[in-house]
Backbone as a ProteinNet text record, in pm:
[ID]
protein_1_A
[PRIMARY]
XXXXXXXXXXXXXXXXXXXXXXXXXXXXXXXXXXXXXXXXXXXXXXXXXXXXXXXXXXXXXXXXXXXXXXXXXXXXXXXXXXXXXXXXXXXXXXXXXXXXXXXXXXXXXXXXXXXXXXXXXXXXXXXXXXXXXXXXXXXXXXXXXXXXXXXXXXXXXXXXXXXXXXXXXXXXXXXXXXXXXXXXXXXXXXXXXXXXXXXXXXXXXXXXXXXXXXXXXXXXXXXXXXXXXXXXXXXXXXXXXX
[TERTIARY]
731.8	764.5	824.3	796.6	826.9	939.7	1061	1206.9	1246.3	1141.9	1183.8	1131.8	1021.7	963.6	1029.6	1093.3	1144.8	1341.2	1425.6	1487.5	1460.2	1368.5	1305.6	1296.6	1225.4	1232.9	1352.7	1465.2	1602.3	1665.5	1606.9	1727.9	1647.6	1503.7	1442.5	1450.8	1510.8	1594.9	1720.2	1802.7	1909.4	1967.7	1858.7	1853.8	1801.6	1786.8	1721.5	1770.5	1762	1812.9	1661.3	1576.1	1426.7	1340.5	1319.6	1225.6	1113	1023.3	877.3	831.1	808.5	695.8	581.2	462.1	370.4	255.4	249.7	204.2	68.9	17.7	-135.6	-111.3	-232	-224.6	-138.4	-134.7	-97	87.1	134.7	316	307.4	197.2	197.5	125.2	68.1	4.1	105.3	210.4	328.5	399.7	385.2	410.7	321.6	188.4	101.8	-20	-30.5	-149.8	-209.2	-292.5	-460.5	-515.1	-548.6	-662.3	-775.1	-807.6	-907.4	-1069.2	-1033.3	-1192.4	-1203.7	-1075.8	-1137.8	-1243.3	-1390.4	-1474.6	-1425.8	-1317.8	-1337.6	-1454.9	-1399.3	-1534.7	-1522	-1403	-1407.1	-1463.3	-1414.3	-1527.3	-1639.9	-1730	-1885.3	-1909.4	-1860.9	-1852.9	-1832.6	-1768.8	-1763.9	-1819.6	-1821.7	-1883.4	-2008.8	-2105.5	-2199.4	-2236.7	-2125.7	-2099	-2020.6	-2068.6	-1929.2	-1819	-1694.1	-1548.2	-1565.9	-1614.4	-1615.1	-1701.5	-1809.8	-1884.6	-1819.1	-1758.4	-1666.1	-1567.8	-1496.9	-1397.4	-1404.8	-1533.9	-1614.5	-1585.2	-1573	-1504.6	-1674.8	-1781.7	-1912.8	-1948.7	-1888.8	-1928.9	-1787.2	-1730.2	-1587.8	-1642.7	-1699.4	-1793.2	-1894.5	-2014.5	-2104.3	-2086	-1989.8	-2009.2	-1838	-1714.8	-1628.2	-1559	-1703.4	-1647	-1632.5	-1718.2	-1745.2	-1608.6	-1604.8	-1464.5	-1373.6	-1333	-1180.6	-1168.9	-1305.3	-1260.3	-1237.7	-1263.6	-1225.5	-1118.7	-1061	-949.9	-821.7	-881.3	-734.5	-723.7	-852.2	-794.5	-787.1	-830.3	-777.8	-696.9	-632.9	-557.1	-454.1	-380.4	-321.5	-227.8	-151.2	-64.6	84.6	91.5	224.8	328.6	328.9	453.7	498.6	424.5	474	597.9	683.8	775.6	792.1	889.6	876.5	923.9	856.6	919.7	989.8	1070.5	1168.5	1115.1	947.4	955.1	995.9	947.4	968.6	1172.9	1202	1368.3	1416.8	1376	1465.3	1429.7	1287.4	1258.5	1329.3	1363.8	1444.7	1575.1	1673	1764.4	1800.5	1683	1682.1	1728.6	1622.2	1644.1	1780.1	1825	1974.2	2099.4	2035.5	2176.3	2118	2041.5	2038.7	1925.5	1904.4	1805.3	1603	1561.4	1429.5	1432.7	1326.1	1343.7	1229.1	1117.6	994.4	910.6	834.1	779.5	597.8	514.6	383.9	306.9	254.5	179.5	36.4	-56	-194.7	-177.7	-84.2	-62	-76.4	-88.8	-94.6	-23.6	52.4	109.3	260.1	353	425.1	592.6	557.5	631.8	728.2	732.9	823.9	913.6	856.3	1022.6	1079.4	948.9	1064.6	1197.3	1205.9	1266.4	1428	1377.4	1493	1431.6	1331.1	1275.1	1232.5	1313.3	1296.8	1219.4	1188.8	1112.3	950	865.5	742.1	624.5	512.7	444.7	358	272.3	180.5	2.6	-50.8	-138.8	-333.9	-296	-414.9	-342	-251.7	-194.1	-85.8	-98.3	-37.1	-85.6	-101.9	-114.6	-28.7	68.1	183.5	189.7	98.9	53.6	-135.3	-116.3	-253.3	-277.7	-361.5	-353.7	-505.9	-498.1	-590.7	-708	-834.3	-935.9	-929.8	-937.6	-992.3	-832.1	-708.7	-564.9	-470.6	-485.8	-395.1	-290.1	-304.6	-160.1	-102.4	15.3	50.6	54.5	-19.6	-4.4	47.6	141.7	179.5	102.1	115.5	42.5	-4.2	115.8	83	-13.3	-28.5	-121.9	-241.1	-252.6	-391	-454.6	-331.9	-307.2	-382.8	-331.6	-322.7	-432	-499.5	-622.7	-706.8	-811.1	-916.6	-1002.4	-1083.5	-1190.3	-1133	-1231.9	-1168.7	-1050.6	-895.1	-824	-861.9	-834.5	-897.2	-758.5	-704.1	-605.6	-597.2	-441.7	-486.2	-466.4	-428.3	-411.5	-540.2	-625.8	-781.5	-928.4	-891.9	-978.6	-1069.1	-1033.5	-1146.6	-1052.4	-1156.1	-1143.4	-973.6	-871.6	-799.7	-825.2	-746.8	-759.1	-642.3	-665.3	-550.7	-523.8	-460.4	-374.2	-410.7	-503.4	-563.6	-656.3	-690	-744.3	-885.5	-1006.5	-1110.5	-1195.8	-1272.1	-1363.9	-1452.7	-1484.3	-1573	-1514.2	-1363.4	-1272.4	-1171.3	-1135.7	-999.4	-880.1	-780.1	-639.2	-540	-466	-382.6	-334.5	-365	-292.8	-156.5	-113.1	67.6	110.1	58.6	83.1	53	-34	-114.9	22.7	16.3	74.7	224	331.6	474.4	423.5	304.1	359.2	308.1	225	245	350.4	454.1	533.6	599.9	634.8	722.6	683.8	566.5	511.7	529.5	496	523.9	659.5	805.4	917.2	965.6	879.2	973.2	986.7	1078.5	1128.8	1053	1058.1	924.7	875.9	777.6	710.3	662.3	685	630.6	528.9	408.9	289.8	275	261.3	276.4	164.8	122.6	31.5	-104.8	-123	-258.4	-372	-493.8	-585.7	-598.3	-548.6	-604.2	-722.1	-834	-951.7	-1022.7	-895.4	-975.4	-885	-950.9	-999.7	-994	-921.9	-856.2	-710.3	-666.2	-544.5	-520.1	-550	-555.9	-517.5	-573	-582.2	-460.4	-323.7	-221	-168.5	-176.6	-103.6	-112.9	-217.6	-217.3	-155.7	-85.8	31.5	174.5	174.3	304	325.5	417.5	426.2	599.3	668.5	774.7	756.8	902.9	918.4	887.5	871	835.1	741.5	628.7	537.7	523.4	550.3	549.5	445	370.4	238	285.8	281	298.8	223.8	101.3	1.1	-60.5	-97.6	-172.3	-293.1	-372.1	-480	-455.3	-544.3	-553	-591.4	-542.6	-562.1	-653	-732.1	-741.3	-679.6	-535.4	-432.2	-304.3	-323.8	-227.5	-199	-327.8	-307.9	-184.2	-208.6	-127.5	52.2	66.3	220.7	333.9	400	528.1	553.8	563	557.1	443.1	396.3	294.7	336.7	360.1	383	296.8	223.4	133.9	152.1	301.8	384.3	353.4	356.3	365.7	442.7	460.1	576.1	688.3	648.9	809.1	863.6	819.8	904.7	955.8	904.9	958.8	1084.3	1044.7	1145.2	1298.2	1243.7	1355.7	1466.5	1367.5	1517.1	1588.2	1564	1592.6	1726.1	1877.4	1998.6	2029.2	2033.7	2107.2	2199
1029.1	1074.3	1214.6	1268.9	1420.5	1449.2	1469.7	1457.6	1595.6	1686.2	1765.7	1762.1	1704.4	1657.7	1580.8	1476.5	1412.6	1436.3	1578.9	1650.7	1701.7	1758.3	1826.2	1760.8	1656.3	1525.1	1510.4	1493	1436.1	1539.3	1667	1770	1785.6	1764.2	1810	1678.4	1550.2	1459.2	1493.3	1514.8	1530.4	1647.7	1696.1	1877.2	1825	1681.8	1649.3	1520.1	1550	1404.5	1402.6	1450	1406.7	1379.1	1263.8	1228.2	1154.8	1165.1	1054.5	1043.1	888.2	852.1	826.7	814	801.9	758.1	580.7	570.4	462.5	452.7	361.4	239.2	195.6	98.9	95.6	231.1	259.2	220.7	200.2	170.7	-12.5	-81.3	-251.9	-250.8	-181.8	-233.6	-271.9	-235	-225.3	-390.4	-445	-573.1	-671.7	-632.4	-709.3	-753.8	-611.5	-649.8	-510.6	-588.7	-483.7	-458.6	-319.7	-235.5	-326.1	-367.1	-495.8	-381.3	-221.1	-190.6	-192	-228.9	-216	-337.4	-346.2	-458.5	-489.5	-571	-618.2	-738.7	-781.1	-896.6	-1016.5	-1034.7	-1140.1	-1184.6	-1041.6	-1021.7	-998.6	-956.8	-982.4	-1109.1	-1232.5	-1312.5	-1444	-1367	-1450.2	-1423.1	-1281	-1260.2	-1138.1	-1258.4	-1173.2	-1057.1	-992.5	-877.5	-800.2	-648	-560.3	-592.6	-560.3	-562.8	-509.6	-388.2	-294.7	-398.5	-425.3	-541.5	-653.3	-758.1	-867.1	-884.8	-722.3	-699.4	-613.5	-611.7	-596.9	-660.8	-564.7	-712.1	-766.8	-682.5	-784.2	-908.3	-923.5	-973.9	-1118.1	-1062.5	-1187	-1275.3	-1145.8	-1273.5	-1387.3	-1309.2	-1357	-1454.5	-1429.5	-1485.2	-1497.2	-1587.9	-1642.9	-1673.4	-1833	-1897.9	-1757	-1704.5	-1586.6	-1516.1	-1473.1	-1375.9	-1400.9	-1552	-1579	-1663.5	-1667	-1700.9	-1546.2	-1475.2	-1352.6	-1255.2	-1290.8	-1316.4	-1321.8	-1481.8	-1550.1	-1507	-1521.5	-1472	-1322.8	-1243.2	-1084.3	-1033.7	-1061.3	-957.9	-1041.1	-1189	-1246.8	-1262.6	-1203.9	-1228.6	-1239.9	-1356.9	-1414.5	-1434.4	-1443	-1410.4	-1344.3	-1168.3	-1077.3	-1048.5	-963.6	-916	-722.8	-724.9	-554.1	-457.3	-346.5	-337.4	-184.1	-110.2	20.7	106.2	158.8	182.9	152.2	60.3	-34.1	-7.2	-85.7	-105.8	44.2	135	270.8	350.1	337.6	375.1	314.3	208.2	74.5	158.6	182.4	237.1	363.8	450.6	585.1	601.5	530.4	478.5	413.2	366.9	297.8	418.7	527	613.2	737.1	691.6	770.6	926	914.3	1028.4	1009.6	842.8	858.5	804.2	883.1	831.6	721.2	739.7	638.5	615.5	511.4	475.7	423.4	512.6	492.5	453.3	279.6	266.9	213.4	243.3	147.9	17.5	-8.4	-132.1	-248.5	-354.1	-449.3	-585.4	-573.1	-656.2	-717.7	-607.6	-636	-608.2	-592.8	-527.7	-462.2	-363.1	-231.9	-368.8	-428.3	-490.9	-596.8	-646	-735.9	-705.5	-528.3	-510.4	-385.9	-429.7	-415.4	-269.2	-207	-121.4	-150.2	-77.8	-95.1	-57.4	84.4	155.9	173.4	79.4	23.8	41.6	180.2	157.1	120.1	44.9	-59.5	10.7	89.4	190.9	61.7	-25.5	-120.3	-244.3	-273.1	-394.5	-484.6	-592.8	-734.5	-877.8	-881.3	-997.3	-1122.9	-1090.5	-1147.6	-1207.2	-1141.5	-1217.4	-1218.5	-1300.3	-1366	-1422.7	-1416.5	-1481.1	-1505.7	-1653.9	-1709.2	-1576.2	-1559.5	-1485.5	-1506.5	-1664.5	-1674.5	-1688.1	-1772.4	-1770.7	-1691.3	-1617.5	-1555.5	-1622.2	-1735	-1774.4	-1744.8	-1720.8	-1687.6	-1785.7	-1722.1	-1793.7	-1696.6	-1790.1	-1702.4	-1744.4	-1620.7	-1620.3	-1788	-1859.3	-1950.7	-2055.4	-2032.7	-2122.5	-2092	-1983.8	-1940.7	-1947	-1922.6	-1919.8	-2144.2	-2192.3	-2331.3	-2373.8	-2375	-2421	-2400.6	-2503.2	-2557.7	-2427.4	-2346.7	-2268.3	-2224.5	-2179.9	-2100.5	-2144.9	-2096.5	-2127.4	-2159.3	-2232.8	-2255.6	-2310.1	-2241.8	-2248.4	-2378.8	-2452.9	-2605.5	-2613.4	-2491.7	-2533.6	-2527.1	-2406.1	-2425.6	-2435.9	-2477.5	-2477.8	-2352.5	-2218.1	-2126	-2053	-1928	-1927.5	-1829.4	-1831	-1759.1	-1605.5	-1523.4	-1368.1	-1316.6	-1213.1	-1205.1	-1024.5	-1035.1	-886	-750	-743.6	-651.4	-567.9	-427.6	-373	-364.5	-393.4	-433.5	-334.6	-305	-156	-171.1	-86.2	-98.1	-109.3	-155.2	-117.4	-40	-12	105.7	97.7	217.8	183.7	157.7	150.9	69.7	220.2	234.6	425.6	420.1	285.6	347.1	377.4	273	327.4	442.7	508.9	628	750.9	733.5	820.2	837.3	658.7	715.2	770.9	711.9	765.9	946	977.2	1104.4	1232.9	1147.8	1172.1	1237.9	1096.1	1136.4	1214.6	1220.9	1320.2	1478.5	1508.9	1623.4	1677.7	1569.9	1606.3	1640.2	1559.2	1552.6	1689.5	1703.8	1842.9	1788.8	1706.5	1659.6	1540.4	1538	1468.5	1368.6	1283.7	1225.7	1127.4	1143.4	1067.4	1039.9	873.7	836.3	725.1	671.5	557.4	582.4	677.6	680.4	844	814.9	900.9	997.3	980.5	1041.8	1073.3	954.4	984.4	856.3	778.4	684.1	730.8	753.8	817.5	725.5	723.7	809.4	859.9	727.3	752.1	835.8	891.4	1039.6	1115.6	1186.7	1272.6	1358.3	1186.3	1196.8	1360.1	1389.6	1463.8	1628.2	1640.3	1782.9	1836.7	1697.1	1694.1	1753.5	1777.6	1849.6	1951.3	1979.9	2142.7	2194.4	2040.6	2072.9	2197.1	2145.6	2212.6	2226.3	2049.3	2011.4	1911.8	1912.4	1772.1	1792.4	1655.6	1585.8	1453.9	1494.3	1394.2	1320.4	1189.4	1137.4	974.5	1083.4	946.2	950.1	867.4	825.9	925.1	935.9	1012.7	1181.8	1253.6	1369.6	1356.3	1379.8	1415.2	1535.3	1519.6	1683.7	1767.4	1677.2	1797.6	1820.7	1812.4	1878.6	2020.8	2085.9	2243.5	2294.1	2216.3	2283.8	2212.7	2155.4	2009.9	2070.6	2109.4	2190.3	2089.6	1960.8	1930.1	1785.7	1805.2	1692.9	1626.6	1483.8	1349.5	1285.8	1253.3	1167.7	1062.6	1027.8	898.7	753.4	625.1	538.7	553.3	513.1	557.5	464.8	355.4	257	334.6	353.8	413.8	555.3	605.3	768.7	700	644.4	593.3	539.2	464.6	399.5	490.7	633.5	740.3	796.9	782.9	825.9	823.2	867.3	784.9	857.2	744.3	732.9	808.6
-2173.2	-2036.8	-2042.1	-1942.4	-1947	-1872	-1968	-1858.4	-1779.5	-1846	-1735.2	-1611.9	-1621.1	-1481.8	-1392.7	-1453.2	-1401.9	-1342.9	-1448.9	-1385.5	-1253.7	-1262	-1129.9	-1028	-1021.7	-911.3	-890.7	-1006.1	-931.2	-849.9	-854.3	-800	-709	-654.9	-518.7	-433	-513.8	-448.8	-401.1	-470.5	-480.4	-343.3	-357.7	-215.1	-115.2	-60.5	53.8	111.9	239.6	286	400.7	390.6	490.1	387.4	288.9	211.7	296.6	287.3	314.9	173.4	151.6	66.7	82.9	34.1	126.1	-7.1	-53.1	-167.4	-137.4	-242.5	-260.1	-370.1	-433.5	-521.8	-606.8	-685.1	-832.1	-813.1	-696.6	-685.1	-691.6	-694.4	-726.2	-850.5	-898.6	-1033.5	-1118.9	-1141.4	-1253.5	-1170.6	-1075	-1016.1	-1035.3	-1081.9	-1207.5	-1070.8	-979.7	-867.3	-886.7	-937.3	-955.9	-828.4	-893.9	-786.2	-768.5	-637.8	-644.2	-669.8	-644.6	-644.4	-841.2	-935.6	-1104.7	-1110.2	-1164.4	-1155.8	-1309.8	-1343.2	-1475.7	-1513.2	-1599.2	-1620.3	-1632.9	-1535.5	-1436.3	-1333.9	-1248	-1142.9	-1149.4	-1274.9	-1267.2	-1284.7	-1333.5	-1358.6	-1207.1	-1102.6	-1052.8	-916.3	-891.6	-725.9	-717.4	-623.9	-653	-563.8	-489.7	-424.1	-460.2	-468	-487.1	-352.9	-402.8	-342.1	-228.9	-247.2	-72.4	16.8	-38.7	69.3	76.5	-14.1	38.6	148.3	155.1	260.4	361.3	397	519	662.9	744.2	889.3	899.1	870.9	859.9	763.4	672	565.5	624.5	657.6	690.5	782.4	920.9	1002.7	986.3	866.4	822.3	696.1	637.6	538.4	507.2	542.1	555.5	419.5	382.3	280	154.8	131.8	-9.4	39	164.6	146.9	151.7	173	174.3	-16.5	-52.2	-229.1	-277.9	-230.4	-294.2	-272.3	-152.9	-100.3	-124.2	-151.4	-196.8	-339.9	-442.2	-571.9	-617.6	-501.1	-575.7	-482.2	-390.1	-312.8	-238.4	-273.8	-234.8	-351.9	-447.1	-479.7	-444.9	-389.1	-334.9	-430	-554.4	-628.6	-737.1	-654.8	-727.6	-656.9	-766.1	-740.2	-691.1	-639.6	-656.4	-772.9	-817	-932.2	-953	-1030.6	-998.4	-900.8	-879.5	-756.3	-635.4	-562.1	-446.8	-470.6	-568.7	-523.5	-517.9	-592.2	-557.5	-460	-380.8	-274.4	-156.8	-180.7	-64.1	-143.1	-225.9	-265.3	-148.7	-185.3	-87.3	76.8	112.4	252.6	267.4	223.8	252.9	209	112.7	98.9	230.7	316.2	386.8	378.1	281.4	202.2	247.5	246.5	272.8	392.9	471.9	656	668.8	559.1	571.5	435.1	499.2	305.6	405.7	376.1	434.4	309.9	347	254.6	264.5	148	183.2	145.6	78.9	15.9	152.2	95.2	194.3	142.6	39.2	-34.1	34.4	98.7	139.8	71.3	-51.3	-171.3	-129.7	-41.9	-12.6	80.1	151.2	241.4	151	53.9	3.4	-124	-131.6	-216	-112.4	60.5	70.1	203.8	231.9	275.5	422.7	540.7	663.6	710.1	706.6	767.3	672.5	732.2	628.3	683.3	689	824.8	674	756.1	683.9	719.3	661.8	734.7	702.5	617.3	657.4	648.6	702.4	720.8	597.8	648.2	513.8	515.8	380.8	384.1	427.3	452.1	478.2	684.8	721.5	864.5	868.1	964.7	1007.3	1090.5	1180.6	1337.4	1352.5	1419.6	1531.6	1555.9	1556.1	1614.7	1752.7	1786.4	1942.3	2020.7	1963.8	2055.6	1997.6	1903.7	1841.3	1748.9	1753.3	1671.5	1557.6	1500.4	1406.4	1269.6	1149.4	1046.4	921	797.8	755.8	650.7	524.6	390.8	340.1	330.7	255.6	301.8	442.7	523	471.8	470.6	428.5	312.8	213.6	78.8	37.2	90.2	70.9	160.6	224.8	318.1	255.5	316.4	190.6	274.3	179.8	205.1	302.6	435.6	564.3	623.6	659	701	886.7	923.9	1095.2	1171.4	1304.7	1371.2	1389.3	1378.9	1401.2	1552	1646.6	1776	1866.7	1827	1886.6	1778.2	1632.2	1575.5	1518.2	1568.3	1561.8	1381.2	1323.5	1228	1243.8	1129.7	1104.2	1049.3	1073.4	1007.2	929.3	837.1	791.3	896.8	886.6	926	837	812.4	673.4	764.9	750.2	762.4	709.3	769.4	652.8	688	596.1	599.3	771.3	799.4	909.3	1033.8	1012	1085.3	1116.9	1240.4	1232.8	1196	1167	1176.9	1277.7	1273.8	1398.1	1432.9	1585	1637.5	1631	1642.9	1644.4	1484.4	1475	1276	1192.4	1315.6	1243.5	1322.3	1416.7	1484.2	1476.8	1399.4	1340.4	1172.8	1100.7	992	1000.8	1091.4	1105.7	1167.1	1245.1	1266.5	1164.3	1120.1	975.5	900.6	832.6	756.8	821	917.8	1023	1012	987.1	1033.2	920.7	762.8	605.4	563	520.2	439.4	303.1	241.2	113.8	123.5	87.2	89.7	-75.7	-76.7	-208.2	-202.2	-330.5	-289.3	-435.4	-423.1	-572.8	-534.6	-703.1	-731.5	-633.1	-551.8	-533.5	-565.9	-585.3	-566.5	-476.6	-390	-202.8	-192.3	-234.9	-225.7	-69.1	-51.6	38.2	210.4	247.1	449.9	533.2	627.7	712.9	645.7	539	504.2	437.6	361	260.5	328.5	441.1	522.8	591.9	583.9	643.6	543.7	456	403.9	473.4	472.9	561.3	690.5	751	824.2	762.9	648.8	552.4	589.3	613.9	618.9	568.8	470.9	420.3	322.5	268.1	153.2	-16.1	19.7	-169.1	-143.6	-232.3	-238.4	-348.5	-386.5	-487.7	-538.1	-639.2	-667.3	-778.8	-794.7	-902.7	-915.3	-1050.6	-1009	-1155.2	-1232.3	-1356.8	-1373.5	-1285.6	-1268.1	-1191.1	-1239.5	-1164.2	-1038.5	-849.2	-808.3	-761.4	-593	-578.3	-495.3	-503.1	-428	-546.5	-657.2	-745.1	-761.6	-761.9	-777.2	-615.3	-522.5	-409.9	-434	-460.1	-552.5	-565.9	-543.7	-642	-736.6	-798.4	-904.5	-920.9	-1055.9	-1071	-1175.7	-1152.2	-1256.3	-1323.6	-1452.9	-1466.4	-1563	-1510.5	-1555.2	-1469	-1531.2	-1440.1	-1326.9	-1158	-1125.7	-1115	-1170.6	-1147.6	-1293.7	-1420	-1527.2	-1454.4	-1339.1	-1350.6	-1240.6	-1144.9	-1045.3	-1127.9	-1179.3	-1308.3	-1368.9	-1356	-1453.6	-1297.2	-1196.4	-1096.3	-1041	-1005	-988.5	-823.5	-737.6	-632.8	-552.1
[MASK]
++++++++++++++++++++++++++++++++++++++++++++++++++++++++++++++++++++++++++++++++++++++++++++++++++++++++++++++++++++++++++++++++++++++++++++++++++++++++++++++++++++++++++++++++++++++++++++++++++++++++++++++++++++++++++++++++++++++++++++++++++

């Protein structure tokens, strides 16, 4: 790990009390939840659709049973934990320093480690409602129902709260986490690519002072960064102090 990099982070922390985070997959992998687009060889093994087509709002209509087995076993992990990211970002926000934490995640991770302000930019797994009455169901209902989960008050199929390709983002969600992004004096963008749209996009709303990338892979907004990380980020979060 590169500590001067990670000096640097603490003092363009340390000089700010308007942080935004604004992170993707790569802040749950280290919580032991895979990027569902890696095809290991499991998944050739078990589904005979690529991922982007399984989580299709077409493919959900048409074809239910296939997407809720794929579902439940790649993108429903209900007992992960959060790990030094998640808690020192929830740390931040409570000493008053981060105003928001915008994520693609859909895991739910960031509140359960203590994080208020959570705009959720394709949803959680963590709600799910009725198609035809709306009713509310939570994870484990869904999690535990045989094949398609189905409302027990009108029978029709259940949904999860997930953003699924082919569909839009939610405008209020789009419109506070742009807020925030608009208002941050820095900005930090960890664990993702910024290669997946509409959400990527949020960043050109910056017009702070410091952005900060910190991601496993090269980005193609590093060259513009005032500093670039290519540390895990719960180990860089971890040297981080309060």
């Amino acid at each position: 790990m590169d500590m001067d990099k990670i000096r640097q982070l603490q003092e363009i922390i340390d000089g700010s009390d308007n942080i935004v985070f604004f992170g993707g997959a790569g802040v749950s992998t280290e919580s032991g939840i895979p990027d569902f687009r890696s095809q290991d060889g499991l998944y050739h093994l078990k589904y005979k659709y690529p991922p982007e087509t399984i989580i299709s709002h077409t493919f959900f209509v048409r074809k239910p049973e296939e997407f809720y087995r794929f579902y439940k076993d790649k993108m429903m992990a209900l007992d992960a934990k959060p790990n030094a990211a998640h808690i020192k970002l929830a740390q931040l926000e409570q000493a008053g320093k981060l105003k928001a934490v915008v994520t693609q995640n859909i895991d739910g991770l960031h509140q359960k480690a203590g994080s208020r302000e959570v705009l959720e930019l394709h949803g959680s797994v963590l709600r799910n409602y009725c198609t035809r009455c709306g009713e509310f169901y939570d994870a484990e209902f869904v999690k535990n129902a045989e094949g398609v989960p189905k409302c027990v008050k009108c029978g029709a199929t259940v949904k999860p709260d997930v953003v699924l390709y082919e569909e839009g983002l939610d405008g209020d969600i789009m419109s506070r986490s742009i807020m925030h992004i608009q208002k941050a004096e820095v900005l930090i963008i960890g664990g993702t690519s910024l290669v997946v749209y509409p959400a990527a996009g949020l960043i050109d709303y910056f017009n702070g002072k410091k952005l900060v990338l910190i991601n496993k892979g090269a980005t193609g907004r590093d060259a513009g960064a005032d500093l670039v990380i290519t540390d895990p980020i719960g180990e860089v979060f971890s040297q981080i102090k309060v």
